[in-house]
N, C-alpha and C positions, 0 to 999 in steps of 0.2 A: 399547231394545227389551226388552219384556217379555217372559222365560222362557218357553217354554208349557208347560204340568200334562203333566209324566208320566203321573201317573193317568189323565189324559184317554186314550191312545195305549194301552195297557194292557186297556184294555175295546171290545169287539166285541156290535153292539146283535145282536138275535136275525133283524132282518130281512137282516143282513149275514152272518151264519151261514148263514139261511135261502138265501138267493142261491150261496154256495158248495155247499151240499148240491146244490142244483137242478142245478148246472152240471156237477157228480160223476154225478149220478145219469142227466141227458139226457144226457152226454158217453158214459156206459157201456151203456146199455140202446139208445142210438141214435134219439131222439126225433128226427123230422124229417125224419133218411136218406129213401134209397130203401133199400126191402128187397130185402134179400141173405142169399141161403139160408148160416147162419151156426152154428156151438156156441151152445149158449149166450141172453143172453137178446137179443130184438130189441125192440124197439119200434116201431108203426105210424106208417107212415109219411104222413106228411100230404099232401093231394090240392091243397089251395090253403093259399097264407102269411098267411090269416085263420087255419086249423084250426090249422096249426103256431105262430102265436103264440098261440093258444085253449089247446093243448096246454102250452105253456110257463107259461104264466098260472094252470091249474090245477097244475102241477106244483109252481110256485113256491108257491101255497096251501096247497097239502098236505104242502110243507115246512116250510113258516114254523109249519105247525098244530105239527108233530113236533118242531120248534126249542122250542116255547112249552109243549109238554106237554102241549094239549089231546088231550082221550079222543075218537076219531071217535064219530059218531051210536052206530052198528052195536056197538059195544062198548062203550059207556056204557048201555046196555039189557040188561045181563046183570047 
């Protein structure tokens, strides 16, 4: 049997970053919940489980953008 590369185990791609963020950020803010009057920040909660994987879907986009460094629209125009 062949060794496997350290190196390989060692590096984490951005879309695997990106996946961990999403799961931190929907786990804190409540993406999905039902809302509950609460401190703090909530997140809306989705009506059918089309919106709520819609919601997760841009979520995970908007993380992967932030993983990779791109500049949103809105602030690349300044």
């Amino acid at each position: 049997m062949d060794a496997p590369n350290s190196a390989v185990f060692g590096v984490r791609r951005n879309e695997d970053i990106a996946l961990d963020l999403m799961k931190f950020v929907a786990g804190t803010v409540g993406v999905g919940r039902p809302a509950t009057p609460s401190t703090g920040f909530s997140g809306a909660a989705a009506a059918k489980p089309e919106e709520y994987v819609n919601q997760l879907l841009d979520l995970y986009r908007r993380c992967l953008r932030a993983v990779e460094g791109a500049v949103p629209q809105k602030e690349a125009a300044r």
